[in-house]
C-alpha positions in Angstrom: 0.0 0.0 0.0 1.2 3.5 -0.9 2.2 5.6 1.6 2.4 8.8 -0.9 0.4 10.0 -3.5 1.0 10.8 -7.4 1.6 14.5 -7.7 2.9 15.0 -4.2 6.2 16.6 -3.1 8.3 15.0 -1.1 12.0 14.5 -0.6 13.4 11.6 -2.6 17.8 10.2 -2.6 19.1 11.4 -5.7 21.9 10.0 -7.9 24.5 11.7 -5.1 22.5 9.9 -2.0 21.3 13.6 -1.3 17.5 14.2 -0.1 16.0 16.1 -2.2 12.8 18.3 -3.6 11.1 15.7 -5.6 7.9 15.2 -7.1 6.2 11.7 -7.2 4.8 11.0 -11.1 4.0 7.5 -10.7 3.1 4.7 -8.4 3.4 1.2 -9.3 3.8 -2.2 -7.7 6.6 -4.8 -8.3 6.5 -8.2 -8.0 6.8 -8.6 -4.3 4.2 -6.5 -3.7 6.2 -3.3 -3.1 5.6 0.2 -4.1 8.1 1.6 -6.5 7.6 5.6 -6.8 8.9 7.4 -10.3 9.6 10.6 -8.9 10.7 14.0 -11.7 13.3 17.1 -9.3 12.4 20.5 -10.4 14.6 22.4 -12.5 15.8 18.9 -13.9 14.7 17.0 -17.3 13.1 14.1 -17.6 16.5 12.1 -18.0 17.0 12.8 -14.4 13.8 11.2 -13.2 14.6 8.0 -11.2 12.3 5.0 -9.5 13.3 4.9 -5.6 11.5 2.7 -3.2 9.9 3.7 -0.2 12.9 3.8 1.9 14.5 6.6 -0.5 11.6 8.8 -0.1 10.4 10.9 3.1 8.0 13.5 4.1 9.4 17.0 3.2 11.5 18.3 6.0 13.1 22.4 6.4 16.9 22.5 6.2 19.0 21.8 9.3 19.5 25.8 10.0 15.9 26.2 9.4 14.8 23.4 12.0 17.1 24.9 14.5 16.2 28.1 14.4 12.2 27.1 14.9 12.9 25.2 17.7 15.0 28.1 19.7 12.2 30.3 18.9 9.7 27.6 20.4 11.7 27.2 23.2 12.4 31.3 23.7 8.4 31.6 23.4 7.8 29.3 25.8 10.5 30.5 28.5 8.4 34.2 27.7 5.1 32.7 28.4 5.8 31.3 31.4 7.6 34.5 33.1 5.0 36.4 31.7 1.6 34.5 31.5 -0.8 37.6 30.9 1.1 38.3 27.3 -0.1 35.0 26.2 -3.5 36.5 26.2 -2.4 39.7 24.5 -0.6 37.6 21.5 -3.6 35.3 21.1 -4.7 36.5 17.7 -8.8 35.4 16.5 
């Protein structure tokens, strides 16, 4: 059973082992009953388009500096909230 769908974007393992922005074109089964994915990486022809398995493709995910700096600013908010609980009802937006 196919965890992704056609059309969706999703990081795929390129021809480098790098994850990368791919989209999936096509979904097909092989003969032990696995899903192969055909997936197509913007900005690149069709000759790069490559079938991966489920195991070479994830769930999109931000860079590493990206991730990082969201979770500093989870935590800052957080620390903020609790010293000062009445600006969580100020920043609550409707």
């Amino acid at each position: 059973m196919a965890n992704f769908n056609v059309g969706e974007t999703v990081q795929a393992l390129d021809e480098l082992r790098i994850w990368t922005k791919a989209r999936i074109l096509n979904i097909s089964e092989d003969h032990e009953k696995s899903c192969i994915y055909t997936v197509t990486f913007p900005g690149w022809d069709a000759s790069h388009n490559r079938n991966v398995n489920e195991k070479q493709l994830r769930k999109p995910v931000p860079p590493y500096e990206e991730r990082q700096r969201s979770e500093y600013f989870m935590h800052l908010k957080k620390l903020i909230f609790n010293l000062w609980p009445d600006l969580n009802i100020l920043c609550q937006c409707s």
